[in-house]
C-alpha positions in Angstrom: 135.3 97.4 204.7 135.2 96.8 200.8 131.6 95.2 199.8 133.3 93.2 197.0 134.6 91.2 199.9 131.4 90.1 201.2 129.0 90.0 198.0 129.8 87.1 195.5 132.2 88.6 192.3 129.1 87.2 190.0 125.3 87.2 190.5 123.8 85.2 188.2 119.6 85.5 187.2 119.5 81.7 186.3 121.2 80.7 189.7 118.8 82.8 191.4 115.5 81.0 189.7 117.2 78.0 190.4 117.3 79.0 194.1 114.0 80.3 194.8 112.0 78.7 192.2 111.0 75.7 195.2 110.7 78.3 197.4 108.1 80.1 195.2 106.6 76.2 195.1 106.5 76.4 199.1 105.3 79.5 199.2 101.8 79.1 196.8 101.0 75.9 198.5 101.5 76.9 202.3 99.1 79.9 201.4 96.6 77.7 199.2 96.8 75.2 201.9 96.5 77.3 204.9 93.3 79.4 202.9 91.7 75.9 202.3 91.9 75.2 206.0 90.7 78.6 207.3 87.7 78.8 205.1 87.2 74.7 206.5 87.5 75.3 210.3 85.6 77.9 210.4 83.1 76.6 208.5 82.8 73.2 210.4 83.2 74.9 213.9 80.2 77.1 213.3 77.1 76.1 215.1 74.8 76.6 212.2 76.8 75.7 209.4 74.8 77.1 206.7 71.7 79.5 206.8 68.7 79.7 205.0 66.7 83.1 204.8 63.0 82.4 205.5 62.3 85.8 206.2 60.4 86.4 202.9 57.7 83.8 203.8 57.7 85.0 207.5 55.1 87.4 206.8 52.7 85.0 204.8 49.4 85.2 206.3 48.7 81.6 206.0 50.7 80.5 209.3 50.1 76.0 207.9 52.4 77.5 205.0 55.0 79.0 206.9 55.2 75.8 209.3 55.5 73.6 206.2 58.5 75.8 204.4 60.3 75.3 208.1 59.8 71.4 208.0 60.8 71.2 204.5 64.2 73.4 205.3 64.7 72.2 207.9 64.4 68.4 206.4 66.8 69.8 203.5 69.2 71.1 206.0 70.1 68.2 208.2 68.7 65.2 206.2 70.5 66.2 202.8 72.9 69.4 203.0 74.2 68.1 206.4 75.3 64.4 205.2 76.8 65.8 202.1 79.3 68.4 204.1 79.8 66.1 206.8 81.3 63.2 204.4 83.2 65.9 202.4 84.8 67.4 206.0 85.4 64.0 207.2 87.0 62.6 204.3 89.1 66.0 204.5 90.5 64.6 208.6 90.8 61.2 207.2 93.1 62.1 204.8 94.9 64.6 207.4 95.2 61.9 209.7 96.3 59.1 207.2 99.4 61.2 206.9 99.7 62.1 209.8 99.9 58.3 211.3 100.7 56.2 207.8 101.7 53.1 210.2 97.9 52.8 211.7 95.5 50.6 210.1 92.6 52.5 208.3 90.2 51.5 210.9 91.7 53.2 213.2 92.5 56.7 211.1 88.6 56.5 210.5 87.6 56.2 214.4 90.1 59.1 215.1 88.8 60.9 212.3 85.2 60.4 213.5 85.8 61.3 217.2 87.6 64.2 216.1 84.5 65.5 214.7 82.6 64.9 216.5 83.9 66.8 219.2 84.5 69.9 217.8 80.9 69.7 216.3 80.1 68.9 220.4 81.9 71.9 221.2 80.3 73.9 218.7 77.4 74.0 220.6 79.0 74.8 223.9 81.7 77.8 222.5 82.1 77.8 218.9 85.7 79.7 219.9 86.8 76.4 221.3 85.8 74.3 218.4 87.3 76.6 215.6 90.5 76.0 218.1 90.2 72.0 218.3 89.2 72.4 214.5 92.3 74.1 213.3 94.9 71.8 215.5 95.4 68.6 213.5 95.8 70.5 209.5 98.1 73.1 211.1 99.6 70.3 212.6 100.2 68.9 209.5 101.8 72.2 208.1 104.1 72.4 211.0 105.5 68.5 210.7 106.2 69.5 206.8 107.6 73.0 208.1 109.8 71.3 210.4 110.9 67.7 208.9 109.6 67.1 205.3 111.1 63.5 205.3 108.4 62.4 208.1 105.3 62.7 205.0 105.9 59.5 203.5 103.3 59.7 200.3 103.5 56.1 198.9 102.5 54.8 202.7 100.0 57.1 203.1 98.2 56.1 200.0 98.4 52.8 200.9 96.6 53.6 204.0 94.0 55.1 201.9 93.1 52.4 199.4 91.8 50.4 202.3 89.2 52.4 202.6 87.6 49.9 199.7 87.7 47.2 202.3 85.8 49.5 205.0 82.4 51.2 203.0 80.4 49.8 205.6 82.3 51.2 208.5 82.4 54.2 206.8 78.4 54.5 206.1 78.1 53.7 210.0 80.4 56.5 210.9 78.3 59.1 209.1 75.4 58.0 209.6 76.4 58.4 213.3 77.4 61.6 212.7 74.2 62.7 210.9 72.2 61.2 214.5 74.9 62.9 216.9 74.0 66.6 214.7 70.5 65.8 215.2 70.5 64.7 218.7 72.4 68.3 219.6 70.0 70.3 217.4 66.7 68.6 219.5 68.6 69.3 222.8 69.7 72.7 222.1 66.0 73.6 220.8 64.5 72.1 224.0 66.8 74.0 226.4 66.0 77.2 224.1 62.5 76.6 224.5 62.9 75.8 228.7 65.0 79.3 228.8 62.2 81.4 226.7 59.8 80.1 229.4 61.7 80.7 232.4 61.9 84.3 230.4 58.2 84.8 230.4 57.7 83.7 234.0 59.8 85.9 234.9 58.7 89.3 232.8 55.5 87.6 234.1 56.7 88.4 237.7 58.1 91.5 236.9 54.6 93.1 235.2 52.8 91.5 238.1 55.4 94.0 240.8 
């Protein structure tokens, strides 16, 4: 078999950047995109989201000042940080789902974006190997659609979708501010069954010293 029968007579450099040029497009945003979203599920799926090192006032001998620094982080964790990440993350699934549905009305984008995160913040608390898997589904869902059918992504409708979210502040406000009560309401919970498990620990190593 001669090769000059199956390789092209002329191989041209320009037709070749023609060719993969998009490709090379494709290629830098599927990896920007898909290190944006691992870096975000993980971080949104984690039970404690961000950590704060106390441990250099842990051995202050003044136990009122100790108490106060946890109150104040504490406060600064889930009365400032939390709000601020949780709009940012659920802005980011708004957007996901706006094109990902471009014929529903904003209101209903924002409740689905909303209920998705809330769950996977609920199942962060229950197996945070679960909720990095609900967290991951809908933006790699995204990347598959594009993968698959490009045409589906229609921008122009998708914005429009968007812009409506000038007619829905206070909806939106209510959402986070749901959110915000939702994390709290799973911290208190998970604190108070921590605390019931530490005592049923002592009564019985109680038991145990007692035999």
């Amino acid at each position: 078999m001669n090769m000059n029968d199956i390789l092209p007579q002329q191989l041209n450099v320009n037709d070749a950047i023609d060719l993969l040029a998009p490709v090379a497009v494709y290629i830098l945003g599927m990896a920007a995109y898909a290190f944006f979203i691992f870096k975000f599920y993980r971080f949104v799926a984690s039970r404690d989201m961000f950590q704060m090192d106390l441990s250099r006032y842990e051995e202050s001998r003044h136990k009122v000042v100790r108490g106060f620094l946890h109150i104040v982080m504490y406060v600064a964790k889930y009365l400032i940080l939390f709000p601020a990440i949780a709009f940012f993350w659920f802005a980011v699934l708004t957007v996901i789902l706006a094109f990902l549905s471009k014929e529903q009305p904003f209101s209903e984008v924002l409740l689905t974006a909303l209920a998705t995160v809330c769950a996977i913040r609920i199942s962060a608390y229950y197996n945070e190997d679960l909720s990095k898997d609900l967290a991951k589904i809908l933006p790699f869902a995204v990347l598959a659609i594009f993968l698959i059918d490009a045409s589906f992504f229609s921008v122009r409708e998708s914005l429009e979708v968007l812009k409506e979210a000038r007619d829905h502040t206070a909806a939106i406000i209510y959402c986070l501010l749901f959110l915000v009560a939702m994390e709290f309401v799973l911290r208190v919970v998970m604190g108070w069954f921590a605390f019931l498990f530490a005592i049923k620990a002592r009564i019985i190593g109680g038991r145990g010293d007692a035999t």
